[in-house]
C-alpha positions as CSV (number, residue, x, y, z in Angstrom):
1,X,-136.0,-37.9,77.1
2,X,-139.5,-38.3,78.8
3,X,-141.4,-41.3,78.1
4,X,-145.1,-40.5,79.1
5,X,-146.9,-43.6,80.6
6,X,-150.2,-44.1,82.1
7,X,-150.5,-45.9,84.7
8,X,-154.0,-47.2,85.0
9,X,-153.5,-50.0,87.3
10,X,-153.5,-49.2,90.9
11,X,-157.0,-50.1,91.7
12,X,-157.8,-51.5,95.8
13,X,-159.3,-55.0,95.4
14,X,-162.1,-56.5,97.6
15,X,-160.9,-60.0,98.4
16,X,-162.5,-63.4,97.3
17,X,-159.2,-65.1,98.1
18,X,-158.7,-67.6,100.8
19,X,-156.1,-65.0,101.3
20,X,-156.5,-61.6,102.4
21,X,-155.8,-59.5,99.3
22,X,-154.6,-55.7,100.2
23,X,-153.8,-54.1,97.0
24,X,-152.6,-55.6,93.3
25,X,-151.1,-52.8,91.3
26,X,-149.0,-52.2,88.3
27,X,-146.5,-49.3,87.5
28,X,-144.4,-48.7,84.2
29,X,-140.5,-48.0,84.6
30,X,-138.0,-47.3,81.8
31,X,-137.7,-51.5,80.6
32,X,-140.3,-53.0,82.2
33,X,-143.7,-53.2,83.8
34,X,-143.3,-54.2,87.7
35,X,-146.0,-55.9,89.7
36,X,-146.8,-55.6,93.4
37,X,-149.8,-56.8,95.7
38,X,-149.4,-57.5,99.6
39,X,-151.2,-59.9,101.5
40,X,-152.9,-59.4,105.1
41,X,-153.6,-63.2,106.0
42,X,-153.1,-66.5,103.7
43,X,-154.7,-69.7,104.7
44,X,-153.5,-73.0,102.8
45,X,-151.8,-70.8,100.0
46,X,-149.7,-72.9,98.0
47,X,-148.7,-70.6,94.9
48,X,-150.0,-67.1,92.9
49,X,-150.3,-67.0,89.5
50,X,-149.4,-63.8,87.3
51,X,-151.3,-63.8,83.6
52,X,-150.7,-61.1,81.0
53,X,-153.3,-60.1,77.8
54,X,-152.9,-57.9,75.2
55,X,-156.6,-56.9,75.3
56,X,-158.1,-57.8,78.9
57,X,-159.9,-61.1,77.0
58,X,-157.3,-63.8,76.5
59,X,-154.6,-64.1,78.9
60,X,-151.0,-66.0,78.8
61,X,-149.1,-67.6,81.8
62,X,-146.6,-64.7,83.0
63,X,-145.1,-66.3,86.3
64,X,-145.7,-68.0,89.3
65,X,-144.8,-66.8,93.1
66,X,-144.4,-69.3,95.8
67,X,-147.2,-68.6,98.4
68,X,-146.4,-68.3,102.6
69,X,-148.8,-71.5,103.4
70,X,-150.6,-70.1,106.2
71,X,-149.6,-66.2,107.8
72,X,-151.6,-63.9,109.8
73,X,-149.0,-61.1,109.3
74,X,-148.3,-58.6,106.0
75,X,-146.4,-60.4,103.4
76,X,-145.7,-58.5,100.5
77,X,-144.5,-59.9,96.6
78,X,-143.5,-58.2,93.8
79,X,-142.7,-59.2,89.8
80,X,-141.0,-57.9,87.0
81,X,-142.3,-58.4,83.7
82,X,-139.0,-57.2,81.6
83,X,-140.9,-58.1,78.3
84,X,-144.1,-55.9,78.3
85,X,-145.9,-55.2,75.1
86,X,-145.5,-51.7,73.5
87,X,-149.0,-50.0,74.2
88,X,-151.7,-51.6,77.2
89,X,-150.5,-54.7,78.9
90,X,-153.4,-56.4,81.2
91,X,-152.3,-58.7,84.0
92,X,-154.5,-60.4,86.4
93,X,-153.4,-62.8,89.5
94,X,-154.5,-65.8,90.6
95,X,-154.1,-68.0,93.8
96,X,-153.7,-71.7,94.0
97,X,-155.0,-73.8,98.0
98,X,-152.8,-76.6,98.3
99,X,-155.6,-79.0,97.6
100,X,-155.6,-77.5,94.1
101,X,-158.4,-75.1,94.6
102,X,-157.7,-72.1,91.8
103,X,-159.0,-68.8,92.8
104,X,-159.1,-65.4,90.7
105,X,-158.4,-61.9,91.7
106,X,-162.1,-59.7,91.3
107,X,-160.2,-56.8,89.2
108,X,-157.7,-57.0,86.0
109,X,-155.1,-54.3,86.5
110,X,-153.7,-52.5,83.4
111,X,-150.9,-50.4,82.3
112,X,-150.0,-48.2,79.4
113,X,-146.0,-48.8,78.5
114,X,-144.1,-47.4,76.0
115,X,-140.2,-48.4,75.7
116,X,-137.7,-45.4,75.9
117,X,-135.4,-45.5,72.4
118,X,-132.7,-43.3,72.3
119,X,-131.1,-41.5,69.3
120,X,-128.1,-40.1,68.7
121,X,-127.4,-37.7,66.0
122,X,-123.7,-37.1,65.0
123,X,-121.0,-35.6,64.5
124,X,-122.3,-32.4,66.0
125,X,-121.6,-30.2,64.6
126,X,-121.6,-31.3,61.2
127,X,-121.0,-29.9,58.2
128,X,-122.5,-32.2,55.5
129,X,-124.1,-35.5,56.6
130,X,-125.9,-36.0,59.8
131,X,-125.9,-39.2,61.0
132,X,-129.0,-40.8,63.6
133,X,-128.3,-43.5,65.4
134,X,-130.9,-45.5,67.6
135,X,-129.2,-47.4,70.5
136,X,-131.1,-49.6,72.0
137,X,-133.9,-50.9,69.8
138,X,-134.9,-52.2,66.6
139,X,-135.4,-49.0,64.2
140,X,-138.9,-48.3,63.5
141,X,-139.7,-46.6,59.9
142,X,-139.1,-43.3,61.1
143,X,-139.9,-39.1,59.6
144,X,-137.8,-36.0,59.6
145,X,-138.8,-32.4,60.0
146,X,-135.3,-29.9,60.1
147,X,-136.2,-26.0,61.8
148,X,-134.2,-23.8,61.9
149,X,-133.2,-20.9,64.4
150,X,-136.9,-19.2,64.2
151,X,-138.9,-22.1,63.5
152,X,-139.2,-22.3,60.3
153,X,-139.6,-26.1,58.7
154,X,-136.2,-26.2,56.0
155,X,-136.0,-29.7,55.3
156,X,-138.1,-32.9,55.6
157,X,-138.2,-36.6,54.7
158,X,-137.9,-40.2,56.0
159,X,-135.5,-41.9,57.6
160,X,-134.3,-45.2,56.2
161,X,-132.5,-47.7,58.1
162,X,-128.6,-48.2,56.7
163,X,-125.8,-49.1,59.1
164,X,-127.1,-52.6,60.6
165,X,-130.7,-51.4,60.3
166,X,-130.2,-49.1,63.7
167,X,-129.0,-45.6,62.0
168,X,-129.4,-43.4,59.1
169,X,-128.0,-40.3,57.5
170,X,-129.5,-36.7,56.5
171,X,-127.3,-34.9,54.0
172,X,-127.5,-31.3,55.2
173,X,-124.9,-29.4,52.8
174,X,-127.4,-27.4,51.2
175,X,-128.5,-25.6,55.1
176,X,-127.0,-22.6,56.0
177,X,-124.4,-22.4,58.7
178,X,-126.9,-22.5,62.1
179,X,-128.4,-24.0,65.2
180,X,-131.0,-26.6,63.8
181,X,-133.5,-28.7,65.4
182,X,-134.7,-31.8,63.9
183,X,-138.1,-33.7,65.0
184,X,-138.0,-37.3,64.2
185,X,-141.3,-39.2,64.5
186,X,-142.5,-42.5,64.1
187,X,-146.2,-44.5,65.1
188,X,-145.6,-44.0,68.7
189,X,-143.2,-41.2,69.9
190,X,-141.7,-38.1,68.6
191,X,-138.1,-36.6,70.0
192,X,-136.3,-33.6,69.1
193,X,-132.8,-32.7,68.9
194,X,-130.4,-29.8,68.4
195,X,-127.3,-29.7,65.8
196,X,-125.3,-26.9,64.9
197,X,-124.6,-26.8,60.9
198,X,-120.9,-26.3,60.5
């Protein structure tokens, strides 16, 4: 399915490095956020810095990438950050001299990143228990809508965790034989699937 992110982070930086800072940017992929900035000149640059905040305020140690010392030619670095939080992640880099001389980036970049989850619905067809399984993260209280062929809304409810808290069942023996598609929805994210009452 498609996982809509915003990616709010590609802002050009004016440098106040002793480097020469091209760009600092941030894009979402399917697990992670990935972190890129380039470099036209370093002078004396013994390490960067990555941070990451929840809210742009307070920020936590993320990694550290060894500098080049001293380059007059394009070096580029990049970082992924495979545990991003669900929602806005900020991250901001810093630049260490080798005479222990800290130095901040001017901008914060931010993202917007929301994992993918997928579900599963089986068997398919199915003739009196539908089963949703979620593959690849912890369940999440989720809700139900069931439409049938020309939209209209036949069954509803909420989903509760059974089979090591990562699926749950739907007894659909009361539907009619049909195509179905069920919505299933929790705080973040909504996905829709078809099954075909046997």
């Amino acid at each position: 399915r498609t996982i809509n992110t915003v990616d709010i982070g590609a802002f050009e930086l004016q440098s106040v490095l002793p480097v020469e800072l091209i760009h600092f940017t941030a894009r979402s992929t399917q697990q992670a956020v990935q972190l890129e900035w380039t470099t036209a000149t370093e002078i004396n640059n013994d390490y960067f810095t990555l941070e990451k905040s929840r809210d742009g305020i307070y920020f936590d140690w993320l990694a550290e990438a060894k500098g080049k010392g001293n380059s007059s030619t394009v070096q580029q670095y990049t970082y992924m950050d495979r545990n991003p939080f669900e929602g806005t992640n900020y991250y901001r880099l810093s630049q260490m001299d080798f005479d222990g001389s800290l130095h901040y980036a001017a901008n914060i970049v931010a993202i917007e990143y929301r994992e993918e989850t997928t579900l599963d619905i089986f068997p398919n067809p199915a003739s009196t228990t539908l089963f949703i399984r979620q593959t690849n993260s912890e369940w999440t209280d989720k809700n139900y809508q069931i439409f049938d062929a020309v939209g209209q809304l036949v069954a509803e409810g909420q989903l509760i965790p059974e089979i090591n808290n990562s699926s749950s069942s739907i007894d659909i023996e009361t539907l009619s034989t049909g195509l179905y598609l069920i919505q299933i929805t929790d705080e973040i994210s909504s996905e829709s699937l078809q099954f075909i009452k046997e």
